[in-house]
N, C-alpha and C positions, 0 to 999 in steps of 0.2 A: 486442425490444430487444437493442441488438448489447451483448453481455456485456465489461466493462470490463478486463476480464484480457486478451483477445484483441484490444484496442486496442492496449496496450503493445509497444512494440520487442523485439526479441531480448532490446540492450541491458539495457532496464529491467528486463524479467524477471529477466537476468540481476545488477541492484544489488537489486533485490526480492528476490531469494536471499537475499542476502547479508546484508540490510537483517534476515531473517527468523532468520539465524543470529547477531544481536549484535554484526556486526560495524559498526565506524564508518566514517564517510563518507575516511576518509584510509585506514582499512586493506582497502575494498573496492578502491577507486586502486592500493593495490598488487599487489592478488590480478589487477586485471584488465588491466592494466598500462596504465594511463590518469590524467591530473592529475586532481585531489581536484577542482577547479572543474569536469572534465565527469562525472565522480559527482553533485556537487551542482546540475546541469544537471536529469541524470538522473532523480533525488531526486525536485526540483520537476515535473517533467513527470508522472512517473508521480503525484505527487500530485493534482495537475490532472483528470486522466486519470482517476482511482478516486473523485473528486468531495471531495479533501480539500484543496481548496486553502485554505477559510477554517474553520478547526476551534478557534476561540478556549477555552484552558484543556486539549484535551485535546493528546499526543503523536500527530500523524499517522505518526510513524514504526511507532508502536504500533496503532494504527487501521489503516496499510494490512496488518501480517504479521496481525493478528484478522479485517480483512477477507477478506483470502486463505485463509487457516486456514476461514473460516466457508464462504468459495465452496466451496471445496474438499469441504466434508462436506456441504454442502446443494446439491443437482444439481437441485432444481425449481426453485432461484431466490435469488439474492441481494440483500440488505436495502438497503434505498436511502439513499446517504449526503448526502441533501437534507432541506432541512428542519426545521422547530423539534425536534421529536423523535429527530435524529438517533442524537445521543451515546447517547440513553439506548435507544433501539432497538436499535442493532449491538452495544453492551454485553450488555443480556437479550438478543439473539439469541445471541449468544455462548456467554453461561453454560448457554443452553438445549441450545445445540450440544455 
């Protein structure tokens, strides 16, 4: 399975940083000297990308920096964000992590 981290653009990676440090989708625009609308291009793509396009109730912005956070500490493999189970999966994975 091609790992969903290594999907992503420079780019992304690079609003995924930022995304991970609190910043908002107008003050990443400024850091990376680009319009708020192709951050929020960005945004959406890597959403797509990391399997968070339909997350009804929960923050995707929060799910992808927990997701990454989780990849990052678990190297045999990351939680799959499909599924009825999801939410409450990458959560207790998390906490577990």
């Amino acid at each position: 399975m091609l790992d969903a981290l290594a999907r992503l653009t420079a780019r992304e990676r690079e609003v995924l940083e930022r995304m991970a440090q609190g910043l908002t989708n107008a003050s990443i625009a400024q850091a990376l000297h680009v319009s708020q609308s192709a951050v929020e291009k960005h945004v959406n793509s890597l959403f797509d990308k990391l399997g968070l396009s339909h997350t009804n109730g929960y923050s995707r912005r929060v799910l992808a920096v927990l997701w990454v956070a989780y990849s990052k500490g678990n190297k045999s493999g990351v939680p799959s964000l499909t599924g009825s189970s999801t939410k409450t999966g990458i959560w207790r994975s998390v906490l577990r992590w």
